[in-house]
C-alpha positions in Angstrom: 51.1 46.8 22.8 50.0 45.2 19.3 46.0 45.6 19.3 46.4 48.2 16.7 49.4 48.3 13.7 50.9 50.7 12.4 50.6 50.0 8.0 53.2 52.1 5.6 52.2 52.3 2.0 53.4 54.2 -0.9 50.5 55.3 -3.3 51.4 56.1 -6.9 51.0 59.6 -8.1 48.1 59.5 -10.1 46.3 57.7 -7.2 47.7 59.9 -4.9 44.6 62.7 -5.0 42.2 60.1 -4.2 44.3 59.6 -0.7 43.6 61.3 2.6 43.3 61.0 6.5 40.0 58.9 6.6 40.0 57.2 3.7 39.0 53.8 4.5 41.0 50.7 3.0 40.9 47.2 2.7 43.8 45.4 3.2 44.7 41.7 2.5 48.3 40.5 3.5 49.7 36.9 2.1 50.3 35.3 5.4 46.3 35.4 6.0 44.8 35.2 2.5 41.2 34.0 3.4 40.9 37.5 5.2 40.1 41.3 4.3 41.5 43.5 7.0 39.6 46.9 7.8 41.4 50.2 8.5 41.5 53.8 7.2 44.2 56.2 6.5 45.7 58.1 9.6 48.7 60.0 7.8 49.8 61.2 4.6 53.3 62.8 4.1 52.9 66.5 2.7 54.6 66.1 -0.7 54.9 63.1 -3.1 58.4 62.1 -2.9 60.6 63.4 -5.7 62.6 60.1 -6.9 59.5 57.7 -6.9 56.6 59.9 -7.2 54.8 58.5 -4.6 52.6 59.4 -1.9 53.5 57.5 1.6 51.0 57.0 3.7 50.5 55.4 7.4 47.3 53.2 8.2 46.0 51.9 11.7 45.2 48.3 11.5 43.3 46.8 14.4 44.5 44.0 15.7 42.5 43.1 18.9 43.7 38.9 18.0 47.4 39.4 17.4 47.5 38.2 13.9 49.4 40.7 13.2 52.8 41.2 14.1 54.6 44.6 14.8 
């Protein structure tokens, strides 16, 4: 099943407060430069992580063409 991906991110600290289920983002990837994909936060992790300071977070993408691969 690959209609919708599953997107990991790390968000800087000082971004991080800006960040949360919802949020909506737009996404472009270097394999299909001429397009702006659409998606929205789904997770966040609880705590920014110690070494980095960053926030991870997990986005749904759709996919409904399979441009995407998992």
């Amino acid at each position: 099943r690959v209609d919708r991906v599953r997107l990991s991110l790390y968000i800087p600290e000082v971004e991080a407060r800006f960040v949360r289920p919802g949020t909506p983002l737009n996404i472009t990837i270097t394999s299909l430069p001429d397009r702006t994909l659409k998606g929205s936060v789904a997770r966040t992790a609880a705590s920014l992580d110690n070494k980095n300071r960053t926030l991870l977070i997990e986005a749904d993408l759709p996919n409904a063409k399979g441009d995407l691969l998992p």
